[in-house]
C-alpha positions in Angstrom: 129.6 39.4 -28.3 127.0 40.5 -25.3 126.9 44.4 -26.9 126.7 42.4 -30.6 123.2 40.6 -29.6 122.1 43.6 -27.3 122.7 45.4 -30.3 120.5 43.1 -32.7 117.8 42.7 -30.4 117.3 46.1 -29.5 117.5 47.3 -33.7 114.2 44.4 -34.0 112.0 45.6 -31.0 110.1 47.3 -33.2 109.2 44.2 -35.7 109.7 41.4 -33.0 107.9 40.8 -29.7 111.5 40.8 -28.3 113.6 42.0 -25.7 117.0 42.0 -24.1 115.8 40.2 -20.8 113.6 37.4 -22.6 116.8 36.2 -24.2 119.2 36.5 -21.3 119.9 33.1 -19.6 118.5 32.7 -15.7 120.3 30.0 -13.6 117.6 29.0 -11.1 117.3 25.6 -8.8 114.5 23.1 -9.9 113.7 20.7 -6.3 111.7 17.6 -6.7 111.2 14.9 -3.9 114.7 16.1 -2.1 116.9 15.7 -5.5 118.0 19.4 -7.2 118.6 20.4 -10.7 120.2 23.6 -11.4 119.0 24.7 -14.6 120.1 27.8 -17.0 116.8 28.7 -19.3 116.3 31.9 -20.9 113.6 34.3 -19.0 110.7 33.7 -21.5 110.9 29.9 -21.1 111.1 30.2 -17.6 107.8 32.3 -17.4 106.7 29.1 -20.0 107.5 26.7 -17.8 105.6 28.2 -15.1 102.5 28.2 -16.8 102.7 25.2 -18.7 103.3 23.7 -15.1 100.1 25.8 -13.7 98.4 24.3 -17.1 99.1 21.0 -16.3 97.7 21.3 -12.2 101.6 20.5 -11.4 104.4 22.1 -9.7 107.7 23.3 -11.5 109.5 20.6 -10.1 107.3 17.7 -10.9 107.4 19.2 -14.9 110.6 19.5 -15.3 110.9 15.9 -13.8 107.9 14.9 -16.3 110.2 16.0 -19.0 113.2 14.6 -18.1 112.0 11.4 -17.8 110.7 11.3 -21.4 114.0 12.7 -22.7 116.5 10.5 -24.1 119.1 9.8 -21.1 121.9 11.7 -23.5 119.6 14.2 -24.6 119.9 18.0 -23.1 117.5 18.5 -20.5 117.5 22.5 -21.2 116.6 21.7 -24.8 113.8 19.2 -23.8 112.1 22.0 -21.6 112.5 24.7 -24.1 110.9 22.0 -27.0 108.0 21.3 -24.4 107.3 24.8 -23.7 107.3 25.8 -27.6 105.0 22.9 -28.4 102.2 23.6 -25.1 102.4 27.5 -26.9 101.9 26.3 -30.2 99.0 23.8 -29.1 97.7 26.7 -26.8 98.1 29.1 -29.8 96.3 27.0 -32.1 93.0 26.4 -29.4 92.6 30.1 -28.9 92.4 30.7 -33.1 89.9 28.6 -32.9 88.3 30.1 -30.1 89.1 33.8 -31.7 87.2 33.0 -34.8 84.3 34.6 -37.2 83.0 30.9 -37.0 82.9 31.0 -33.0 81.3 34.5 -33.1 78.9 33.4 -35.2 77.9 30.7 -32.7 78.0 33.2 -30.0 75.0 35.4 -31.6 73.0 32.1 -32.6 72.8 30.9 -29.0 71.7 34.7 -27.4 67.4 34.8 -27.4 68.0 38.6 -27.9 68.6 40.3 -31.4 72.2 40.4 -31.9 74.9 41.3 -34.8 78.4 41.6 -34.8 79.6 44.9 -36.8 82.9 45.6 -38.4 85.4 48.5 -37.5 83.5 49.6 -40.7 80.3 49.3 -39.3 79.2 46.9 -41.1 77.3 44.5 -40.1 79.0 40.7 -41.1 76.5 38.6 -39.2 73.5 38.3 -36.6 71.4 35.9 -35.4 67.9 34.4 -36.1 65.9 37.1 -33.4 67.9 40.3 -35.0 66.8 39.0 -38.9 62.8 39.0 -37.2 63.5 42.3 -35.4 64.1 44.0 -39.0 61.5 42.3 -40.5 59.0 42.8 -37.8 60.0 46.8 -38.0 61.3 47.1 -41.4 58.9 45.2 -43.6 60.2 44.7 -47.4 58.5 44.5 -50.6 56.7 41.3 -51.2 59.1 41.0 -54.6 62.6 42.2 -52.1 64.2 38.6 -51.2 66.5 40.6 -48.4 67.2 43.6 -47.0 70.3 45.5 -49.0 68.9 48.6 -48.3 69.6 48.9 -44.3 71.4 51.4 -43.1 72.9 51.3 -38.9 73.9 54.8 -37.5 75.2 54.5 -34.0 74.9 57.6 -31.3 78.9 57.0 -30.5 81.1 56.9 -32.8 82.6 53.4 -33.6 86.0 53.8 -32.8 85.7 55.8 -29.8 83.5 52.4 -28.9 86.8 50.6 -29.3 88.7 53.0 -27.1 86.2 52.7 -24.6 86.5 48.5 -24.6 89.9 48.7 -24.8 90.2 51.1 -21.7 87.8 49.0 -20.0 86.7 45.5 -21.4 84.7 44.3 -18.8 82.2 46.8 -19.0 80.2 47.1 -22.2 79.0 50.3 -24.0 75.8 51.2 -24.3 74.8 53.2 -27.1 71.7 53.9 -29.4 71.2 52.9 -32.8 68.8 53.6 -35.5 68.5 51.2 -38.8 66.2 51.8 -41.6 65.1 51.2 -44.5 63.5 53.2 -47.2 61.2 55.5 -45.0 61.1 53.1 -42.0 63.4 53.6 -39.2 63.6 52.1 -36.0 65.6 53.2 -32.8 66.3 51.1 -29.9 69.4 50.9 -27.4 72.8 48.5 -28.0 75.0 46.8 -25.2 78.2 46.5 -26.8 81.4 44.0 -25.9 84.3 43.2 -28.2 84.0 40.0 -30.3 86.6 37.2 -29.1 88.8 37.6 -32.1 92.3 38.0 -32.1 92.9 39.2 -36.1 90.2 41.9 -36.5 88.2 44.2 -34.7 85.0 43.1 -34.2 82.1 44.6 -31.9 79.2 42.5 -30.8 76.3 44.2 -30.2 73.3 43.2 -28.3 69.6 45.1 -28.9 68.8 46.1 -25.0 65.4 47.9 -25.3 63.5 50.4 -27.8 
């Protein structure tokens, strides 16, 4: 039965974020206030239980006491944990989508004082705040009649997915690039700072004008 699951798990590690030691059970010994409770939990929900327990301030112990007492006294403390854990991840899951979202981002470049714009793996540019809309304006004047600007163009010095490469080899550090936009025979060239955009279904770069 072992080499049948082994088996199955090892054919889905390509399509699931699964493998053989998050599914093989761990017998460890839980101590609270002198009294221990020797507990068999699958690796992944004993890494949950640890930082659920670091979530919550608390100790292992104390959680796992926390959750027994709100389990019914017949009830299976091992499925109590592994509920608790599952529902902590989905609530955590749910607060960093929010987090990780086009709306957030979009609050992100309305609160800097500098021009900003988030850009697309594309490059295209999908929003920007107040101070980046007076910077075009200010440099790129339109026609009295023009009500917006659909004839910018953004060329970047690096290329945009080596930018990427760069972040993801080091995302604490931005990239610093220079850019030219213009429209019809106006151009204007300044420098970009350049970190990824907090969003976990889409690459997204947001890019901060740094100096002409």
């Amino acid at each position: 039965m072992r080499d049948d699951v082994a088996t199955a798990v090892r054919s889905s590690e390509a399509d699931l974020p699964l493998s053989l030691e998050d599914v093989v059970p761990e017998f460890r010994v839980v101590v609270r206030g002198g009294n221990r409770r020797g507990i068999r939990l699958e690796r992944f929900f004993w890494t949950a239980l640890k930082r659920f327990a670091m979530s919550r301030k608390s100790t292992l112990g104390q959680t796992v006491e926390d959750i027994s007492s709100l389990a019914p006294e017949t009830g299976n403390l091992t499925s109590a944990i592994r509920v608790a854990c599952a529902r902590w991840l989905a609530e955590e899951n749910t607060d960093l989508r929010k987090l990780a979202s086009l709306r957030r981002v979009n609050a992100l470049l309305m609160a800097c004082p500098s021009p900003a714009f988030a850009l697309s793996s594309s490059k295209k540019i999908i929003a920007f705040n107040q101070a980046f809309q007076l910077l075009v304006r200010r440099q790129l004047p339109a026609e009295p009649s023009d009500a917006g600007r659909h004839d910018l163009k953004l060329a970047l010095d690096l290329n945009v997915a080596d930018i990427f490469a760069r972040l993801a080899a080091d995302g604490d550090k931005p990239v610093v690039t220079g850019f030219v936009i213009g429209a019809a025979d106006r151009r204007y060239r300044a420098q970009l700072s350049i970190v990824r955009a907090p969003m976990s279904e889409s690459e997204v770069l947001l890019a901060f004008v740094s100096g002409s």
